[in-house]
MDTraj code that builds the backbone (N, CA, C; nanometers):
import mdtraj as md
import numpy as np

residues = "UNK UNK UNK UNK UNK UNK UNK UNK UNK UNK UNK UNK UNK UNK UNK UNK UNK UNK UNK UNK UNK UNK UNK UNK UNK UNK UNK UNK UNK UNK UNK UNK UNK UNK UNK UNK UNK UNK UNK UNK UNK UNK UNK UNK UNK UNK UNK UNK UNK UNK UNK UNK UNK UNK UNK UNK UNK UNK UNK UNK UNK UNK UNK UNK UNK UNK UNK UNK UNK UNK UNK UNK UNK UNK UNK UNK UNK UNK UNK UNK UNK UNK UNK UNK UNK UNK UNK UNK UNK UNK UNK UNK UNK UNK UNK UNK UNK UNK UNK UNK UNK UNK UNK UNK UNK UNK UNK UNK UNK UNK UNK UNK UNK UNK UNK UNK UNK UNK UNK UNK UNK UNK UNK UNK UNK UNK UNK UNK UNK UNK UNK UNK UNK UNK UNK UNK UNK UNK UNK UNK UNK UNK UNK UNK UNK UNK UNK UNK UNK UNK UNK UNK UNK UNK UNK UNK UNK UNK UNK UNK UNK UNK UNK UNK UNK UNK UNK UNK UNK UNK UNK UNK".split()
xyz = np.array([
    [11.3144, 11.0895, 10.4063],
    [11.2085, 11.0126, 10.4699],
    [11.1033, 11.1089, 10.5237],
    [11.0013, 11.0705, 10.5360],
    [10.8865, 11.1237, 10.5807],
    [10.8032, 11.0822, 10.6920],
    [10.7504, 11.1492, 10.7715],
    [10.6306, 11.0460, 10.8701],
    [10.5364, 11.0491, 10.7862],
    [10.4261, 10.8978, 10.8445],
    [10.3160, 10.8906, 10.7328],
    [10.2413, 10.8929, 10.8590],
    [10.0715, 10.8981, 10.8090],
    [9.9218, 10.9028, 10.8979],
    [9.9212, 10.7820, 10.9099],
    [9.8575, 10.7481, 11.0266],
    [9.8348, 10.6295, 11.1045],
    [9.7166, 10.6034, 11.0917],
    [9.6360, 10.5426, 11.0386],
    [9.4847, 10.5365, 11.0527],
    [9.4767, 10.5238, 11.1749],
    [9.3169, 10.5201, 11.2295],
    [9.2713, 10.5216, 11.3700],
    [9.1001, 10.4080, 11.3501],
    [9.1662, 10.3318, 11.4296],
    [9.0035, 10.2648, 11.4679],
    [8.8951, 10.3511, 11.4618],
    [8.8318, 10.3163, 11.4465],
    [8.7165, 10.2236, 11.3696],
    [8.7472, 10.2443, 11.2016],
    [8.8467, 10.3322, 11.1682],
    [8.8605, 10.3572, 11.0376],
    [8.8010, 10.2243, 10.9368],
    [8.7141, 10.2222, 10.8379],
    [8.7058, 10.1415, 10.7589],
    [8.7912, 10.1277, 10.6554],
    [8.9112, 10.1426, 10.6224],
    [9.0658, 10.0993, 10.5408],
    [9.1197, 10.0542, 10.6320],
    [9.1046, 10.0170, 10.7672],
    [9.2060, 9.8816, 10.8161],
    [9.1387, 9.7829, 10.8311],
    [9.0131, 9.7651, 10.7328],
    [8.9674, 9.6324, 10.7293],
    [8.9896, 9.5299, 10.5749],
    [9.0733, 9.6719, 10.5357],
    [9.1143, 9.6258, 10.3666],
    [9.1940, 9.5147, 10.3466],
    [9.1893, 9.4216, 10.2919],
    [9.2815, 9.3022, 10.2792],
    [9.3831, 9.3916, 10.1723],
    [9.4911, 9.3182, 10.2184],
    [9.6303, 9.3786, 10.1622],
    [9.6830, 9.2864, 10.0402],
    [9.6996, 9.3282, 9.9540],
    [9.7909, 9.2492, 9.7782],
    [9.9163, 9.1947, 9.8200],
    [9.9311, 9.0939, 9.7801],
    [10.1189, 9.0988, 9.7846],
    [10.1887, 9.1992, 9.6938],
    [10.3245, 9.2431, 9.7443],
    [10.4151, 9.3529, 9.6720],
    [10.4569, 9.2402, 9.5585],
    [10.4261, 9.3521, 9.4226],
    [10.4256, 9.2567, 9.3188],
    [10.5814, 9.2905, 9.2805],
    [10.6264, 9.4177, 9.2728],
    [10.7562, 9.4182, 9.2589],
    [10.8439, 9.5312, 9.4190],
    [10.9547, 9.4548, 9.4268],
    [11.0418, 9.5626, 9.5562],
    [11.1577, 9.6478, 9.4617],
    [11.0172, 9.7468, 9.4365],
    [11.1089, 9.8629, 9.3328],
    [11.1347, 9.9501, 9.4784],
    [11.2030, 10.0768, 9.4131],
    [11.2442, 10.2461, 9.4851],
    [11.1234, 10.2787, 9.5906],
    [11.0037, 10.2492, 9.5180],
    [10.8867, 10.2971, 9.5802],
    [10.8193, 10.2008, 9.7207],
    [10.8602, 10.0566, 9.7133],
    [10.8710, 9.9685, 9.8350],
    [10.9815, 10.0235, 9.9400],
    [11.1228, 9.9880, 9.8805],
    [11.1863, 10.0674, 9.9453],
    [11.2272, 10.1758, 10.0435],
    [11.1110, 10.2925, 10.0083],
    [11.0711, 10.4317, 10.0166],
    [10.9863, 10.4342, 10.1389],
    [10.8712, 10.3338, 10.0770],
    [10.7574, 10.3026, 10.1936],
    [10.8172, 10.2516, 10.3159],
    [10.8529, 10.1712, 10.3218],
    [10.9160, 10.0743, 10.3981],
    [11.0075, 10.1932, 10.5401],
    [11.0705, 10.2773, 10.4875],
    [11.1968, 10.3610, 10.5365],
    [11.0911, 10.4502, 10.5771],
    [10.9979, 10.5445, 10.5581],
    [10.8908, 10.6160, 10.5904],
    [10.8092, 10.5552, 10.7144],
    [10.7751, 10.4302, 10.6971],
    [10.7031, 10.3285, 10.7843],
    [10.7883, 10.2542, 10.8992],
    [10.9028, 10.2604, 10.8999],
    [11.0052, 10.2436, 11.0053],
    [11.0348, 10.3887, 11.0877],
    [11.0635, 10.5341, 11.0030],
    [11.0432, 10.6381, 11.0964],
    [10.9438, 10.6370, 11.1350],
    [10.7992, 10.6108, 11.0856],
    [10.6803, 10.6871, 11.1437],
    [10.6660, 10.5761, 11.2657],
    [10.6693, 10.4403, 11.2690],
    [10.6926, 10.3730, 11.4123],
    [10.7971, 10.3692, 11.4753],
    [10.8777, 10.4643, 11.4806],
    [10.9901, 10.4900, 11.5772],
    [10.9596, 10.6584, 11.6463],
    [10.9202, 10.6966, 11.5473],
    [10.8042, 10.8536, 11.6140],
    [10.7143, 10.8372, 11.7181],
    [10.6267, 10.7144, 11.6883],
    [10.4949, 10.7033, 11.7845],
    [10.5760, 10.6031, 11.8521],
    [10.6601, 10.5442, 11.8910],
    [10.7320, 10.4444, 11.9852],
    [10.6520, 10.2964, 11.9978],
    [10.6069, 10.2972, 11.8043],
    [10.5395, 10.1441, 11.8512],
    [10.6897, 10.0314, 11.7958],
    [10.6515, 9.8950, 11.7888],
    [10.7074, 9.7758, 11.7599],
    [10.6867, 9.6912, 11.6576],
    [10.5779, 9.7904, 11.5539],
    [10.5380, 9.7022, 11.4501],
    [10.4408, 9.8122, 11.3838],
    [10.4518, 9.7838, 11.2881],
    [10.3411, 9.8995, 11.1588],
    [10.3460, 9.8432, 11.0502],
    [10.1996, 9.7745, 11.0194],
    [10.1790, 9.7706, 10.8849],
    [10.1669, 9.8437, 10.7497],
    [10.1454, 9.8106, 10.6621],
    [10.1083, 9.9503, 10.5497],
    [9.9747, 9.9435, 10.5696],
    [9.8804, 9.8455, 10.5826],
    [9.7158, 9.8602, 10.6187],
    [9.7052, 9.9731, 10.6787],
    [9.7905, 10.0215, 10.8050],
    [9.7598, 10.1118, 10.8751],
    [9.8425, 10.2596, 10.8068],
    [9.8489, 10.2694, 10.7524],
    [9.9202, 10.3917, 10.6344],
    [9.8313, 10.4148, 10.5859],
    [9.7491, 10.3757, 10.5301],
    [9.6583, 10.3314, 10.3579],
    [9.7073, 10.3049, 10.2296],
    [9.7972, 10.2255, 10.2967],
    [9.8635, 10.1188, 10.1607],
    [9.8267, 9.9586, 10.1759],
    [9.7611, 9.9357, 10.0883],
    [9.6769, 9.7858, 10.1330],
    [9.7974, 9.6760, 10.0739],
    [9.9104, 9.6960, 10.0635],
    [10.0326, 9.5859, 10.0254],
    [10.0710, 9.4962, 10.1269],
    [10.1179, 9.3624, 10.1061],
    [10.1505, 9.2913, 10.1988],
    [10.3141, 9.3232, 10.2665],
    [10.2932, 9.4335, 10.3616],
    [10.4308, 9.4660, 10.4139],
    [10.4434, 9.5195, 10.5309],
    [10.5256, 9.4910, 10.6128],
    [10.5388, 9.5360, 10.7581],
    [10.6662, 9.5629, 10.8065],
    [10.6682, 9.6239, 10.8890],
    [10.7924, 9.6603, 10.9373],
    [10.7984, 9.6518, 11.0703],
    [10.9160, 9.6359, 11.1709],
    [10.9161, 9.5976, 11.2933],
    [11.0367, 9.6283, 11.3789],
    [11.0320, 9.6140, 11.4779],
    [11.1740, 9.6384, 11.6047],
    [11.1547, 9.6373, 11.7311],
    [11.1472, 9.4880, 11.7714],
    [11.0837, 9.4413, 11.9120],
    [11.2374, 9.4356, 11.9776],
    [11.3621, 9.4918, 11.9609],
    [11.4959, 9.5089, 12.0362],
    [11.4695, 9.5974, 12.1250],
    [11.5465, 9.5692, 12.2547],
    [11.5477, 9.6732, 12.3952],
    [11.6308, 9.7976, 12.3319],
    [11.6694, 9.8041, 12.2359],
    [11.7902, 9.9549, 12.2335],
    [11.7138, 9.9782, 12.1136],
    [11.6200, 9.9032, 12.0520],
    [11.5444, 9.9895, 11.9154],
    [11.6470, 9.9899, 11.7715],
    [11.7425, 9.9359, 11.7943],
    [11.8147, 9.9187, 11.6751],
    [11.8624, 9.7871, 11.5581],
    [11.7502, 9.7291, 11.5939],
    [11.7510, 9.6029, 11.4769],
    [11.5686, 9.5804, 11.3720],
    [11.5853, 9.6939, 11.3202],
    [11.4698, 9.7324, 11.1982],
    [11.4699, 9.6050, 11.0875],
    [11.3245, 9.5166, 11.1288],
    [11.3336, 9.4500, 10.9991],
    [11.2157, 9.4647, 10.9288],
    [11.2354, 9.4357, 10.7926],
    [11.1395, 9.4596, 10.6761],
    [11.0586, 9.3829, 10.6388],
    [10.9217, 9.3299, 10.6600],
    [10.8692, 9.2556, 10.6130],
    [10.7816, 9.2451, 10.4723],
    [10.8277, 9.1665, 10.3932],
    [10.7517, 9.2214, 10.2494],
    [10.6831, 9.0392, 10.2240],
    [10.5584, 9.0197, 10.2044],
    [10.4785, 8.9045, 10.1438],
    [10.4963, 8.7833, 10.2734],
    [10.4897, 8.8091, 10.3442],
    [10.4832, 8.7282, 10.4972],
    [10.4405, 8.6205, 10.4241],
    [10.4564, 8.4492, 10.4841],
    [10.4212, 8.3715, 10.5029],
    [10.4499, 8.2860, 10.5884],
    [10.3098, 8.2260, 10.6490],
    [10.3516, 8.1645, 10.7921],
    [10.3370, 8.0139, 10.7424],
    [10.5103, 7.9324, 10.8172],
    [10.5269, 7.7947, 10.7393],
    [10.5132, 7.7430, 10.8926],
    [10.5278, 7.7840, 11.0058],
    [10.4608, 7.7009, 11.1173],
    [10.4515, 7.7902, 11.2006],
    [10.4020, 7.7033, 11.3208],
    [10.2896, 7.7633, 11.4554],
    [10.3519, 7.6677, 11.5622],
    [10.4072, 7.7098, 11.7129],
    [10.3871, 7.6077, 11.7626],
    [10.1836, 7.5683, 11.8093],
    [10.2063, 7.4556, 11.8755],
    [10.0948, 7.4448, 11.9778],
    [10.0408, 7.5338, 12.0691],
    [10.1623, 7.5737, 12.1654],
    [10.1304, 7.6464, 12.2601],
    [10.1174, 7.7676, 12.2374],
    [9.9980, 7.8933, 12.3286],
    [9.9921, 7.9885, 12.2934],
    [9.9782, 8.0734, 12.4183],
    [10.0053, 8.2147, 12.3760],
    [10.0288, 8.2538, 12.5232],
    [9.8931, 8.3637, 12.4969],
    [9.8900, 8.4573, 12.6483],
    [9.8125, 8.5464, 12.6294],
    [9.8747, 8.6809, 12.6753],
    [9.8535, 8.7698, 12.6006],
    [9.8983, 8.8686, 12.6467],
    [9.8304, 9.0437, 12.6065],
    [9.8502, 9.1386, 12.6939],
    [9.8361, 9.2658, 12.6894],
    [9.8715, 9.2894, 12.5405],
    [9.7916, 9.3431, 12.4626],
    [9.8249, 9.4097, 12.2955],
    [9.7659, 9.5323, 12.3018],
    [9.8707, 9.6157, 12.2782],
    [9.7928, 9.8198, 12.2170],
    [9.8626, 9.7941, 12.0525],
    [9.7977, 9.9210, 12.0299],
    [9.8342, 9.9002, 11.8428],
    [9.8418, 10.0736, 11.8523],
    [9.8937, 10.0812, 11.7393],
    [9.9286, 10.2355, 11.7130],
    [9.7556, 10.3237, 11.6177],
    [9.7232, 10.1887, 11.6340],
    [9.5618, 10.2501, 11.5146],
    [9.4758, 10.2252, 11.6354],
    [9.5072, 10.1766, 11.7528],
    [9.4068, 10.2096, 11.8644],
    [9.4733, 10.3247, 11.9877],
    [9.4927, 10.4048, 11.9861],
    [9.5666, 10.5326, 12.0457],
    [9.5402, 10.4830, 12.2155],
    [9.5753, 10.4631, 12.2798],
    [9.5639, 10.4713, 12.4688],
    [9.4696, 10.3468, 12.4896],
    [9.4488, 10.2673, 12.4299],
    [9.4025, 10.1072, 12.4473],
    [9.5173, 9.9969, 12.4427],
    [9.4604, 9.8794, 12.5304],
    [9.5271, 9.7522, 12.4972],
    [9.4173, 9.6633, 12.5684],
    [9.4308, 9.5192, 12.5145],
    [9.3764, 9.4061, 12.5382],
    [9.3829, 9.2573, 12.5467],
    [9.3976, 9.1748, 12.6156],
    [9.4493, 9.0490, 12.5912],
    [9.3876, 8.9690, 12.5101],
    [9.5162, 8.8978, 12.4347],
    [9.5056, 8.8489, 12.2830],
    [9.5467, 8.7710, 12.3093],
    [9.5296, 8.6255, 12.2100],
    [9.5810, 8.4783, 12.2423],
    [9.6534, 8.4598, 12.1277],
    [9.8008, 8.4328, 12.1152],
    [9.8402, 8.4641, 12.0044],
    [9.9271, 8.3486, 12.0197],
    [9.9898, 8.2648, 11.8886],
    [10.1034, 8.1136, 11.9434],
    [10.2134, 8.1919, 11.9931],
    [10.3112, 8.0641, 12.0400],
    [10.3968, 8.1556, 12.1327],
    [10.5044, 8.1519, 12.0537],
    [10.5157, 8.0655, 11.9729],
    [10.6260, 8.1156, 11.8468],
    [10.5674, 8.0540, 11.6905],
    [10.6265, 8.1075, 11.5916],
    [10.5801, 8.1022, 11.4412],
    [10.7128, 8.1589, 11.3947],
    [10.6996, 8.0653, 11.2456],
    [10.7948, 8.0681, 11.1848],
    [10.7521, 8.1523, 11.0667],
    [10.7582, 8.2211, 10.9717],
    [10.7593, 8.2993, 10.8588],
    [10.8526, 8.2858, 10.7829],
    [10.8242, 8.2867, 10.5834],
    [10.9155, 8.3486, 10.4707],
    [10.8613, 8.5077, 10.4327],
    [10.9272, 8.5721, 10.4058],
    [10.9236, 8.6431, 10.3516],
    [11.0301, 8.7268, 10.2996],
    [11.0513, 8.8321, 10.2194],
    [11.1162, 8.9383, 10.1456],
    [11.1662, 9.0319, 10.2542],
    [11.3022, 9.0566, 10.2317],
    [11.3416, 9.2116, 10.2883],
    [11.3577, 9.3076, 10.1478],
    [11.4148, 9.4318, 10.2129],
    [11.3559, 9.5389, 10.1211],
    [11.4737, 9.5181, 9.9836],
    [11.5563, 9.4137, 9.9836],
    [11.6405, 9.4038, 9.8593],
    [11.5811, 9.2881, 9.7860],
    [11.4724, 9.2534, 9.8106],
    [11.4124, 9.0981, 9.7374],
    [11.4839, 8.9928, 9.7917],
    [11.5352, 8.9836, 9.9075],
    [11.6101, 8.8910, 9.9082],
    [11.4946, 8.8119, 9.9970],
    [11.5190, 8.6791, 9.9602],
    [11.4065, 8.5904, 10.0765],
    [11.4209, 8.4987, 10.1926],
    [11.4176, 8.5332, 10.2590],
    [11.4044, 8.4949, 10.4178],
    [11.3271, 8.4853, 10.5415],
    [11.3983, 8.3957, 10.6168],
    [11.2802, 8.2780, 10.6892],
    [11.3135, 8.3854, 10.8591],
    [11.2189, 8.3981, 10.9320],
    [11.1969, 8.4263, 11.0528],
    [11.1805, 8.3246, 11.1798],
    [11.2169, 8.2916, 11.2793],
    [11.1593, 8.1920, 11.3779],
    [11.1869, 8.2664, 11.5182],
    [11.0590, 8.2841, 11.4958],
    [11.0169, 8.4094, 11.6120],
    [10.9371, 8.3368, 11.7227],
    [10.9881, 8.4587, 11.8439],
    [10.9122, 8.3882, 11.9926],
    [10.8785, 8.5155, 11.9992],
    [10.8030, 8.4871, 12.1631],
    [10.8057, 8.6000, 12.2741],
    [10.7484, 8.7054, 12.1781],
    [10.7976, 8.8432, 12.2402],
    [10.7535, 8.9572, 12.1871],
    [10.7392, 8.9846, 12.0201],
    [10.8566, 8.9157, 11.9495],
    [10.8503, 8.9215, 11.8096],
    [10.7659, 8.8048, 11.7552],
    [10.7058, 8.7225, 11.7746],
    [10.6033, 8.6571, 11.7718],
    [10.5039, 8.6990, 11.7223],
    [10.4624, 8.7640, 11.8901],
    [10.3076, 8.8333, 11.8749],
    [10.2842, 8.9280, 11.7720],
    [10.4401, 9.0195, 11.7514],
    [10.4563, 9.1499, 11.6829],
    [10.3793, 9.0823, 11.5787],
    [10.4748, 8.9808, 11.4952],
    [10.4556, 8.9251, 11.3446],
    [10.3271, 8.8960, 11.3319],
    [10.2851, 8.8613, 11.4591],
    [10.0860, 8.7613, 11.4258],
    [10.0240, 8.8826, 11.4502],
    [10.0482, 9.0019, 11.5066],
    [9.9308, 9.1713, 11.5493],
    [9.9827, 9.2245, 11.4308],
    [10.0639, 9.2413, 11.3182],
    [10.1058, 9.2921, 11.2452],
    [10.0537, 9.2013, 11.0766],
    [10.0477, 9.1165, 11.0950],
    [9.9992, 9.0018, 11.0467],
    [9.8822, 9.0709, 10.9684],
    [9.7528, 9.0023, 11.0996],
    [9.6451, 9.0698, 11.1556],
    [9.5964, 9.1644, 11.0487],
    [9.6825, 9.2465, 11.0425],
    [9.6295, 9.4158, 10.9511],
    [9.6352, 9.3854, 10.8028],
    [9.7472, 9.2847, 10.7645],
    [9.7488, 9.2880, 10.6529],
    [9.5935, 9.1808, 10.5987],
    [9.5030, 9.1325, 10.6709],
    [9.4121, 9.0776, 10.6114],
    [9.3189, 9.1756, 10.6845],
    [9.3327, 9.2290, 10.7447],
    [9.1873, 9.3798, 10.7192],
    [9.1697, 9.3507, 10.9319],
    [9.2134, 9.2710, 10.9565],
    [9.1876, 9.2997, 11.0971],
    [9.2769, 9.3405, 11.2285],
    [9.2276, 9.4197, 11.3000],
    [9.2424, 9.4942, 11.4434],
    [9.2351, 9.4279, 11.5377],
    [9.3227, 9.3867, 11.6631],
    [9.3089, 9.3359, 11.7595],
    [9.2361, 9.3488, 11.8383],
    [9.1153, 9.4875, 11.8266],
    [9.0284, 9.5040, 11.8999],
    [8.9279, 9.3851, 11.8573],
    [8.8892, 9.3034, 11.7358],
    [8.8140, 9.2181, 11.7169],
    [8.8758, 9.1076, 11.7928],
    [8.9722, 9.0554, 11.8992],
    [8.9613, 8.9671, 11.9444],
    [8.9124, 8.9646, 12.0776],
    [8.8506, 9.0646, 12.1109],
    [8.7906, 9.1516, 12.2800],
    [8.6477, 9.1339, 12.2285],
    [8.5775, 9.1016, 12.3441],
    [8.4637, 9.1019, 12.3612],
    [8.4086, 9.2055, 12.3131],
    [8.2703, 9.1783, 12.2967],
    [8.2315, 9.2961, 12.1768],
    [8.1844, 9.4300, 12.2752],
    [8.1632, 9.4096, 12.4308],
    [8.1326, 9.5542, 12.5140],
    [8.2701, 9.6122, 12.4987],
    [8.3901, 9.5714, 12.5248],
    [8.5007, 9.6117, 12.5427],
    [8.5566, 9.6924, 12.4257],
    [8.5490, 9.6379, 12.2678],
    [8.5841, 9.6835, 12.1749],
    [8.4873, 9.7729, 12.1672],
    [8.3127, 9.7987, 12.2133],
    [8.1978, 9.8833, 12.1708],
    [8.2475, 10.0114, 12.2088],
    [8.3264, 9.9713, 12.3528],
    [8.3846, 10.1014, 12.4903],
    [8.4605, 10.1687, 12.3505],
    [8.5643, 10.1016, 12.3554],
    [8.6854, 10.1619, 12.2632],
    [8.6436, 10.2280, 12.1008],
    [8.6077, 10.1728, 12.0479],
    [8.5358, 10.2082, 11.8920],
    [8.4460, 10.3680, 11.9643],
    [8.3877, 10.3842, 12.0801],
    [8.2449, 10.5110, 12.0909],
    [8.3529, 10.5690, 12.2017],
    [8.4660, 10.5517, 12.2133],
    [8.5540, 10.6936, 12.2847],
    [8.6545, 10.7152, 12.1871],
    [8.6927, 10.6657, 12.0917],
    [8.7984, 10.6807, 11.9928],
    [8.6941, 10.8065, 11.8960],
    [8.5911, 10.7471, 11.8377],
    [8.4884, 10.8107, 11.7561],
    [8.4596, 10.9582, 11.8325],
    [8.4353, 10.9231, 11.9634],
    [8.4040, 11.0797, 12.0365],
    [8.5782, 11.1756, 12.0280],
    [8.6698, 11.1202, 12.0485],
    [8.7921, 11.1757, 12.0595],
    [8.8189, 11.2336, 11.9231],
    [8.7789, 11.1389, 11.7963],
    [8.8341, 11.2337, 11.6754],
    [8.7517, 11.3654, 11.6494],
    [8.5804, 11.3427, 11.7039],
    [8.5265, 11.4799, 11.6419],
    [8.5415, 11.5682, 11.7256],
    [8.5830, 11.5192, 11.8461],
    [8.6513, 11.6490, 11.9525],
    [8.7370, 11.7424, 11.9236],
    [8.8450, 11.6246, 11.8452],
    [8.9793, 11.6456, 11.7352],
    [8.9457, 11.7866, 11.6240],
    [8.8800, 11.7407, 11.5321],
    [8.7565, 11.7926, 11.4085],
    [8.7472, 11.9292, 11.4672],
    [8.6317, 11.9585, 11.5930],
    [8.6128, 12.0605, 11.6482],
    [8.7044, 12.1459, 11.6109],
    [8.7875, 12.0860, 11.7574],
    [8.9301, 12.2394, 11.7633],
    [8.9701, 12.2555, 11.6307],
    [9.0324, 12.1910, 11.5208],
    [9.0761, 12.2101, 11.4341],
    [8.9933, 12.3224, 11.3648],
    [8.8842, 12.3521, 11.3713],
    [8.7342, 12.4529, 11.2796],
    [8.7937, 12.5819, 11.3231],
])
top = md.Topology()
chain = top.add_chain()
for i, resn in enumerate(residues, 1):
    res = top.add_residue(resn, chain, resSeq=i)
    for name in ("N", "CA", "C"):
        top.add_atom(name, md.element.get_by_symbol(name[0]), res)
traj = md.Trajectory(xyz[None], top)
């Protein structure tokens, strides 16, 4: 396994709409196991491949208190929503030292693929909820910073931008 690069906001490839995985060969597989270490490295709860630069419909996740129940998401589909929706604090691993409140339902149901093709249904609350709908999110090209007012996301997008060529610099 490998760690992979995380894109970083404002990056224009996490606005890429993502394909469905046409087949769950070695190389899904592969991704998938790469994309579960590299969000257990940065200590997030969810990583898309959008945010890799793999535009496939696949995610991976682990909203457990002990970090040990890794699931695979391959071709998501959402078959319900409740009504109610909550609001809550969201950081993302492609926005580095940000978070923002997001209105997200408070539970949703999903089909999708784990990493053996096998197909299965999700009925998620609470924290794995939001995960599935902020994780969601990436696979059609969008960032939770687009649900923040546009001064708030302007703040974040022109200190992220100043932080990478700061980055750039030292590296010369």
């Amino acid at each position: 396994m490998s760690l992979l690069n995380i894109l970083t906001y404002p990056d224009p490839r996490l606005n890429k709409v993502a394909k469905p995985v046409a087949a769950i060969d070695a190389r899904i597989q592969q991704l998938a196991a790469d994309m579960l270490e590299t969000m257990y490295e940065a200590k997030g709860v969810g990583l898309a491949a959008t945010q890799v630069d793999v535009h496939e419909r696949l995610l991976v996740m682990d909203t457990s208190e002990e970090r040990d129940q890794p699931l695979v998401v391959i071709n998501p589909r959402v078959v319900w929503t409740s009504d109610d929706v909550v609001l809550g604090d969201e950081g993302c691993l492609s926005v580095p030292g940000f978070s923002g409140d997001v209105e997200r339902f408070a539970e949703i149901h999903i089909e999708c693929e784990n990493a053996n093709g096998d197909t299965y249904k999700i009925e998620a609350t609470e924290l794995q909820a939001v995960c599935i709908q902020h994780e969601m999110d990436h696979l059609i090209g969008k960032v939770y910073v687009e649900y923040l007012s546009p001064l708030k996301r302007g703040r974040i997008k022109t200190k992220l931008i100043k932080e990478a060529k700061e980055a750039q610099k030292s590296e010369s």
